[in-house]
NUMAR-423420 format. One record per residue (C-alpha): residue in one letter; x, y, z. Coordinates in steps of 0.02 Angstrom, whole numbers. Last residue first. Example, Ala and Ser with C-alpha at 12.3 -4.5 7.8 and 13.67 -1.06 7.14 Angstrom:
BEGIN
ATOM   fiza        u        v        w
ATOM      s      684      -53      357
ATOM      a      615     -225      390
***
This chain:
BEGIN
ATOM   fiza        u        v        w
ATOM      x    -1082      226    -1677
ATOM      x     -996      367    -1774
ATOM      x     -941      471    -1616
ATOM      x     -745      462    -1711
ATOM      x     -687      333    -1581
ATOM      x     -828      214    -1603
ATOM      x     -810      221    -1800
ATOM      x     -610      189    -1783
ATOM      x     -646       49    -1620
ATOM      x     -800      -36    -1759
ATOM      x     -656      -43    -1910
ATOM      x     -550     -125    -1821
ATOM      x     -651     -230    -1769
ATOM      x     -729     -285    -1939
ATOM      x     -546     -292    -1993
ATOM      x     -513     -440    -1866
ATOM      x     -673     -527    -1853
ATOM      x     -672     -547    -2062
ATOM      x     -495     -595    -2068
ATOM      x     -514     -720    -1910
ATOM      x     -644     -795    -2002
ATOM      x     -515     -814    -2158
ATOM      x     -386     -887    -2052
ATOM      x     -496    -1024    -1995
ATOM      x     -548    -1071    -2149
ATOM      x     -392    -1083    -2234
ATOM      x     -307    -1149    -2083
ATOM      x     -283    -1341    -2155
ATOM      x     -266    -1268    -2345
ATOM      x     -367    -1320    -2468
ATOM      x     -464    -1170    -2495
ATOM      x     -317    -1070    -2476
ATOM      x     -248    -1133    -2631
ATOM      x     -361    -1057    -2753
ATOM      x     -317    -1113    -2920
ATOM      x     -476    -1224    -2947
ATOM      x     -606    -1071    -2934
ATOM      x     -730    -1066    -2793
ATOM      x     -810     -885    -2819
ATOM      x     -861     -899    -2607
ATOM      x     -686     -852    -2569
ATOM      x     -667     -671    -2632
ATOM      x     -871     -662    -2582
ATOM      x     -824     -707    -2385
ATOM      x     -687     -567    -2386
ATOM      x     -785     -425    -2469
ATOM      x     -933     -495    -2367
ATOM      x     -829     -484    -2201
ATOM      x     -760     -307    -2257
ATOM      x     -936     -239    -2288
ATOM      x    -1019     -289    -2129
ATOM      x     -915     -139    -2043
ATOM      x     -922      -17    -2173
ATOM      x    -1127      -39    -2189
ATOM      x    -1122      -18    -1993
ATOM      x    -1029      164    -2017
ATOM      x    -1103      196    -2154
ATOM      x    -1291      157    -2053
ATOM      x    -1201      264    -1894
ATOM      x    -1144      401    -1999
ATOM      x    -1324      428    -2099
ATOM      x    -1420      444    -1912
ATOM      x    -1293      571    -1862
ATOM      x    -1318      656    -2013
ATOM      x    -1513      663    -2011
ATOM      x    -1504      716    -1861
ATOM      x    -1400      863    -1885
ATOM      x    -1503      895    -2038
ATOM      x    -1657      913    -1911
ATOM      x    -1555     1018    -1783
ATOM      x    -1509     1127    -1943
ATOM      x    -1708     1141    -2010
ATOM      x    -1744     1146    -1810
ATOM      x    -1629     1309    -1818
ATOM      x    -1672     1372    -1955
ATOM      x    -1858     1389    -1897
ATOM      x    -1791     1468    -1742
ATOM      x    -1723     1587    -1829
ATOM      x    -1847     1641    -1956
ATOM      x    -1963     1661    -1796
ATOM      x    -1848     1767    -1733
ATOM      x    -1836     1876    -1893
ATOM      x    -1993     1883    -1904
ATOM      x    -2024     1925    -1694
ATOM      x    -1901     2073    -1750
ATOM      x    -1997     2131    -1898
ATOM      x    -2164     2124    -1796
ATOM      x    -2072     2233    -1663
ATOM      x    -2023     2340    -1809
ATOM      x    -2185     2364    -1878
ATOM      x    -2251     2384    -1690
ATOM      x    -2138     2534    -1676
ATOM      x    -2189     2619    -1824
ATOM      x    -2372     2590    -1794
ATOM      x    -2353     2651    -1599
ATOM      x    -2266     2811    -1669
ATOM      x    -2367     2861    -1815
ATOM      x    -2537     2830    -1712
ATOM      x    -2453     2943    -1574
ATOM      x    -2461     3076    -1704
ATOM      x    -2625     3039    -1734
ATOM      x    -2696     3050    -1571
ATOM      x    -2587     3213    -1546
ATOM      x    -2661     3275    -1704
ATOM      x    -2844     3245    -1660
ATOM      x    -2804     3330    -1466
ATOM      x    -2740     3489    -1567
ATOM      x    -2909     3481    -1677
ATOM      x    -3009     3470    -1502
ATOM      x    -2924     3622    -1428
ATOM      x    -2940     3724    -1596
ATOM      x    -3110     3686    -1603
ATOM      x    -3149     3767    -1420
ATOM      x    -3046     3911    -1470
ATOM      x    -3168     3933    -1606
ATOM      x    -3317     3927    -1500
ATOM      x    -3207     4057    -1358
ATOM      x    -3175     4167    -1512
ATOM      x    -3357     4168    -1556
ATOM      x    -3433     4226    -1384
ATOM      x    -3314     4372    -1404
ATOM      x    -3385     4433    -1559
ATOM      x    -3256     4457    -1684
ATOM      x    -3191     4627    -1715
ATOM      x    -3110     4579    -1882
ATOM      x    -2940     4664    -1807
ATOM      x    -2955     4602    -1655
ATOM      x    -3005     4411    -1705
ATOM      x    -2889     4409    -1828
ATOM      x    -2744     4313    -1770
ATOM      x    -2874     4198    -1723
ATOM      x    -2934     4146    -1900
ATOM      x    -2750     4126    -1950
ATOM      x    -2719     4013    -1798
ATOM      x    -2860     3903    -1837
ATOM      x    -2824     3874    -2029
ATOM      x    -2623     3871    -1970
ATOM      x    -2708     3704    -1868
ATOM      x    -2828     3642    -1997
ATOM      x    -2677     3614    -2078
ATOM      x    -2640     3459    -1964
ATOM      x    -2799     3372    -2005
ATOM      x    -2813     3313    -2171
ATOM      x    -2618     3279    -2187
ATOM      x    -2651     3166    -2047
ATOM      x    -2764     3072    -2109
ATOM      x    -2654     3032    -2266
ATOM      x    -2533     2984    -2155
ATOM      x    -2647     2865    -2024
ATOM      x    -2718     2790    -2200
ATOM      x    -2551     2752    -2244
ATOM      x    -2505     2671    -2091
ATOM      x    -2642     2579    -2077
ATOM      x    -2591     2487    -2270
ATOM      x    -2412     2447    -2184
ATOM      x    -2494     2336    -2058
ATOM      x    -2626     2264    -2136
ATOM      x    -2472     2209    -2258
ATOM      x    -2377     2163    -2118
ATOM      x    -2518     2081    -2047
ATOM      x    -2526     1931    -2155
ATOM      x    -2415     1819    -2054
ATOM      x    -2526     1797    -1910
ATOM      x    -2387     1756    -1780
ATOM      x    -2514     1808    -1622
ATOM      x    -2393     1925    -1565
ATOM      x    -2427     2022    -1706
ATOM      x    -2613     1974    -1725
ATOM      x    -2635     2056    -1552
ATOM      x    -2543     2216    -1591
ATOM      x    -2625     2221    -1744
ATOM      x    -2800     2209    -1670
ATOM      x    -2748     2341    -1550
ATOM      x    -2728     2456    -1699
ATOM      x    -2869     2429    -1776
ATOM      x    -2975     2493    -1633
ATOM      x    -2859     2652    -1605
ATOM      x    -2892     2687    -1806
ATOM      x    -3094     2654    -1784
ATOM      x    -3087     2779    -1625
ATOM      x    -2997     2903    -1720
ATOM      x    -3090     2909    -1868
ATOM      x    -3264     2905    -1746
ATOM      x    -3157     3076    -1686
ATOM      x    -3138     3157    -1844
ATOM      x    -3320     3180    -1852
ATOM      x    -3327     3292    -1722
ATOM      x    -3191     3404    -1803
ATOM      x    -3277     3433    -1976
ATOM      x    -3442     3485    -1862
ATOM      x    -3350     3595    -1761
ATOM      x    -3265     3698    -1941
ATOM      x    -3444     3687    -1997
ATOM      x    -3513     3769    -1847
ATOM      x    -3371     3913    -1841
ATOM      x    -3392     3929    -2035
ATOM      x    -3590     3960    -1997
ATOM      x    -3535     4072    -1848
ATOM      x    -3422     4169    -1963
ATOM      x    -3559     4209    -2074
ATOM      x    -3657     4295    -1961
ATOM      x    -3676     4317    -1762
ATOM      x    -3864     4291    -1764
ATOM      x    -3816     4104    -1805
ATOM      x    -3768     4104    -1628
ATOM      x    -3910     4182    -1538
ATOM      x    -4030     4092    -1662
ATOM      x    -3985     3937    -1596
ATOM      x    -4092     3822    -1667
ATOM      x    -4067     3862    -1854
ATOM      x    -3890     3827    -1797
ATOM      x    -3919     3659    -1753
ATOM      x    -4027     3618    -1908
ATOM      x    -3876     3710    -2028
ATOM      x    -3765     3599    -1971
ATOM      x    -3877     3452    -1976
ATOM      x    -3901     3480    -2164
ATOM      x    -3699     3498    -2178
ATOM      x    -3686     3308    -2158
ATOM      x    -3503     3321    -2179
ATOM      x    -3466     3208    -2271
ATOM      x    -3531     3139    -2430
ATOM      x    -3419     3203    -2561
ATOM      x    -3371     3378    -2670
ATOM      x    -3459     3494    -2546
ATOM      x    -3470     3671    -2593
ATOM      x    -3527     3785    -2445
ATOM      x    -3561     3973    -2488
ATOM      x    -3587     4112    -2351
ATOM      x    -3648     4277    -2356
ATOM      x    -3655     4440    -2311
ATOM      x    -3489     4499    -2266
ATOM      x    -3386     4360    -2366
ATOM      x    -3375     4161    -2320
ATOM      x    -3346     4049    -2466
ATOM      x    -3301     3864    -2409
ATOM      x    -3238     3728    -2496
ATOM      x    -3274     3553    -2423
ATOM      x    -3186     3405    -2495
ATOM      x    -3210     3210    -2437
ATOM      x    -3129     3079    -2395
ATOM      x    -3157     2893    -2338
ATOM      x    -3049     2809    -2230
ATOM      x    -3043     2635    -2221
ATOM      x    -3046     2503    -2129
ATOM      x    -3142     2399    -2276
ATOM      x    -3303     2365    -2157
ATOM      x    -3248     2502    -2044
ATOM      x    -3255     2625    -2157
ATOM      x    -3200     2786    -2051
ATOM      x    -3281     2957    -2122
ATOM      x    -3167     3104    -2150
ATOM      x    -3189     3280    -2195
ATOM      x    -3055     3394    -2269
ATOM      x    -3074     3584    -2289
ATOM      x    -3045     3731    -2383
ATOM      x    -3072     3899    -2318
ATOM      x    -3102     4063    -2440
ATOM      x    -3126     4212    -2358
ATOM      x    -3207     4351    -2432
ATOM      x    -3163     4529    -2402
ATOM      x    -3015     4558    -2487
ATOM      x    -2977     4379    -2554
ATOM      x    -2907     4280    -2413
ATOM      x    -2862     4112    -2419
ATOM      x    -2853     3964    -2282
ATOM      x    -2819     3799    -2319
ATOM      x    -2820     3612    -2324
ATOM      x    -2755     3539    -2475
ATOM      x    -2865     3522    -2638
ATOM      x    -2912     3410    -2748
ATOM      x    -3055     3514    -2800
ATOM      x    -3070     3571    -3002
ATOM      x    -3217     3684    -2987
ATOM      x    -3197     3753    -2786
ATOM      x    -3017     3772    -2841
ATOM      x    -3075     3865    -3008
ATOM      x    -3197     3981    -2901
ATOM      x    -3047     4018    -2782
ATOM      x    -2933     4060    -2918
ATOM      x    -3074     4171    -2999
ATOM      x    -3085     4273    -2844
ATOM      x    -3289     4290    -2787
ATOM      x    -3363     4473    -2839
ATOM      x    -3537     4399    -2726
ATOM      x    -3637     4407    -2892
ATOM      x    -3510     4374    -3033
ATOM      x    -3433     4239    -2923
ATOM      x    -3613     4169    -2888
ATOM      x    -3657     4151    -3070
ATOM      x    -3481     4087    -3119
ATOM      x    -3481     3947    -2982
ATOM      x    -3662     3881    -3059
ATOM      x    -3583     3894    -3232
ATOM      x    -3435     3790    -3180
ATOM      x    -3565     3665    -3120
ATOM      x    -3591     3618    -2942
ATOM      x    -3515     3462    -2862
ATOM      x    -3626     3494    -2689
ATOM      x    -3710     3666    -2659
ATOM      x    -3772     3749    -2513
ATOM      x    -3815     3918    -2487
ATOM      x    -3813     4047    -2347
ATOM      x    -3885     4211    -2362
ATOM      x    -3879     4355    -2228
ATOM      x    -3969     4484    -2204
ATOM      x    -3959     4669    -2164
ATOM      x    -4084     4718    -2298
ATOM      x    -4187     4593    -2331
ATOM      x    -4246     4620    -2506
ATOM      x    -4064     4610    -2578
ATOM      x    -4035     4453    -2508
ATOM      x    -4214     4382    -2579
ATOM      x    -4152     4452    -2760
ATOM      x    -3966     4344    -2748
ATOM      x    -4062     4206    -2686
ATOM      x    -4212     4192    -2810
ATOM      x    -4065     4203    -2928
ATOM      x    -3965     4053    -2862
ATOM      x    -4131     3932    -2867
ATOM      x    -4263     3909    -2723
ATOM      x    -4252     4042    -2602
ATOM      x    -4304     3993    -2444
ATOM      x    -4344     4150    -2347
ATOM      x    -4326     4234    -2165
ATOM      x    -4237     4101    -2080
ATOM      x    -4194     4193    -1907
ATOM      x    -4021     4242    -1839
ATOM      x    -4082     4431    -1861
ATOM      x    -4093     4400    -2034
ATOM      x    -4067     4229    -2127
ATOM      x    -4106     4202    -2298
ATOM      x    -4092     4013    -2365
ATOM      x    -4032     3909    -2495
ATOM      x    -4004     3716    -2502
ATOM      x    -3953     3589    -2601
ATOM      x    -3933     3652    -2752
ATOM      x    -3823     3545    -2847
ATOM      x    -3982     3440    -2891
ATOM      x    -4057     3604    -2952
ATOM      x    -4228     3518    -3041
ATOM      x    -4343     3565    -2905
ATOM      x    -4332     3391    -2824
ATOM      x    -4141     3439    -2796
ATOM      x    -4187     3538    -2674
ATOM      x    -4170     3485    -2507
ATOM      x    -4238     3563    -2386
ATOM      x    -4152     3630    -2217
ATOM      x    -4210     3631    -2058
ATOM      x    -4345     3733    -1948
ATOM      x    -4459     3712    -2112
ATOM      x    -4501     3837    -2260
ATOM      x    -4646     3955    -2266
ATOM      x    -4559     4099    -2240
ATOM      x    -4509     4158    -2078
ATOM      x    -4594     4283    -1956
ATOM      x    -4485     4432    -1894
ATOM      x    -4474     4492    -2061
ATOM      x    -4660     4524    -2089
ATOM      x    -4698     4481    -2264
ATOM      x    -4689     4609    -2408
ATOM      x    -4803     4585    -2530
ATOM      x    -4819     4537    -2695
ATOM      x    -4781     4572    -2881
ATOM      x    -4753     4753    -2833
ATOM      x    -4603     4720    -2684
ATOM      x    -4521     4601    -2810
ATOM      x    -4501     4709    -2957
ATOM      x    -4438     4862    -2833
ATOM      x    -4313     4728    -2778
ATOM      x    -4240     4690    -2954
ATOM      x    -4259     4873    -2993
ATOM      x    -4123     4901    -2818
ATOM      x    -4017     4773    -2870
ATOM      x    -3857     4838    -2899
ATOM      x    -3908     4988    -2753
ATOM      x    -3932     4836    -2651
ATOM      x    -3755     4781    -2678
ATOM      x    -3680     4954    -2653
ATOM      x    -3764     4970    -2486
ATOM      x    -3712     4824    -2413
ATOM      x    -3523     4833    -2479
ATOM      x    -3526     5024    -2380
ATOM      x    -3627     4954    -2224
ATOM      x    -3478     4803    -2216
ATOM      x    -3365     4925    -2236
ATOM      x    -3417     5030    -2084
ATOM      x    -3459     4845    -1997
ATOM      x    -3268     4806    -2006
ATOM      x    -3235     4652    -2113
ATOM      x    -3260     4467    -2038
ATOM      x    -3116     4330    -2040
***
């Protein structure tokens, strides 16, 4: 992650020999503050898009982990490097123009795959090296809880022996505070570029955990709407878990990204006090992945406990829809069965209620008789079949 100081006193001394008329310029037109004081420029950063840069965000010269100088455009910045010698610059940009890439590739010899990734974004997490710059892309998050969402956003970072070059292509992270905290600690930002990518590398982390703590909150709200029978939170359901998987591809690269920058701690010479800050962030990115991981798990298993009480509920609904028919069935038998039973007396009384002349029964002494005995007869009958089939 940083070159050997030999090299980096070789790269120094070739850039300022590139600009060596542009300083000469500068050191007639005025004079040469003391370095140990800083420009007029405030503890924190400035924003400049007042001054007609809106990608510009910020640009400052640090030496001796002190703001020296705020330039305010790109080539105020490339001359105010090469006027402190020994300094460092470090410049914010967010959704810059190709052109705006193309100045600072020509200036810090940037690779022109890296400058078209920084361009185009959409990029995976990852770590590239280009001889002596590194090129680190990262991605932030920001939980919505309104929409329970998460939002985002893609930070490329150019670190190389001298400088460093953020290009933000959303809101997150808030970068300004980065460069606050570290324009407070002056032994820290004293330790170059690779403290600014340590700080920004903490700063993406932190605000991974309010993502966590939204995620953990939604999830025990679909626990209790699961057993609660709300029948919308499948969807909620299923819609979690593909936030939770595209959080997770945001985070678990940043583990290789870790392990790459500590495989070369020796041979970069890293400052020890570094290694332990970066250790640090790779402690609290493997306790974001085990979150997440365990995010996978509980949502996986409560989609199929929320399948199973479905199901169950599907069930039981069948069932009373069967018990009901049941019912119904039972009820229909007995009112057949009683329709049956007053039927053959009315077939029997209607045959001899039609009165016609050539009916001898109806003057017969036991016509009557016999016919009442008829009706009795086959209506019991038919009452002991009913009875004996559960009809009645």
């Amino acid at each position: 992650m940083a070159i050997s100081p030999c090299t980096s006193y070789v790269w120094t001394a070739t850039m300022n020999a590139r600009r060596i008329s542009t300083r000469l310029y500068k050191l007639a037109s005025r004079p040469r503050p003391d370095i140990g004081v800083p420009a007029a420029a405030p503890a924190g950063t400035r924003d400049l898009a007042a001054a007609g840069r809106p990608s510009l965000v910020d640009s400052g010269i640090y030496l001796d982990g002190r703001r020296v100088s705020s330039p305010m455009t790109l080539q105020e910045t490339f001359q105010e490097l090469g006027r402190f010698e020994g300094s460092m610059a470090w410049i914010g940009l967010v959704r810059p123009e190709a052109s705006e890439l193309q100045s600072l590739a020509a200036e810090f010899d940037l690779h022109e795959l890296a400058v078209e990734d920084a361009v185009v974004a959409h990029q995976r997490s990852k770590l590239e090296r280009y001889g002596d710059t590194l090129f680190v892309v990262l991605r932030a998050a920001r939980y919505l809880d309104s929409r329970e969402e998460i939002e985002f956003s893609e930070l490329h970072v150019f670190v190389g022996p001298n400088f460093i070059i953020t290009v933000r292509h959303g809101g997150s992270p808030d970068l300004v505070q980065v460069r606050r905290r570290l324009e407070h600690d002056a032994t820290l930002l004293r330790l170059g570029p690779e403290a600014v990518l340590y700080a920004i590398l903490d700063a993406v982390v932190d605000d991974y955990a309010p993502v966590v703590s939204g995620l953990e909150n939604d999830i025990d709200e679909i626990e209790t709407e699961v057993f609660g029978g709300d029948p919308a939170v499948s969807r909620r359901i299923y819609e979690l878990s593909r936030e939770v998987i595209e959080f997770q591809r945001s985070t678990h690269p940043l583990t290789r990204i870790l392990e790459a920058l500590a495989g070369g701690f020796t041979k970069y010479g890293i400052a020890d006090d570094l290694q332990q800050y970066l250790r640090d962030v790779a402690d609290h990115t493997a306790q974001v992945n085990e979150r997440i991981d365990s995010f996978r798990f509980m949502l996986r298993d409560i989609l199929t406990v929320n399948a199973t009480l479905v199901a169950q509920s599907q069930n039981e609904e069948m069932k009373h829809l069967a018990e009901s028919s049941n019912a119904q069935n039972e009820e229909v038998k007995k009112i057949s069965a009683w329709a049956a039973i007053l039927f053959a007396p009315t077939l029997v009384g209607t045959v001899y209620g039609m009165n016609f002349e050539n009916m001898p029964e109806l003057h017969w002494e036991y016509g009557y008789p016999l016919s009442v005995a008829s009706m009795i007869a086959v209506s019991t009958i038919l009452y002991r079949i009913f009875r004996k089939r559960s009809w009645i």
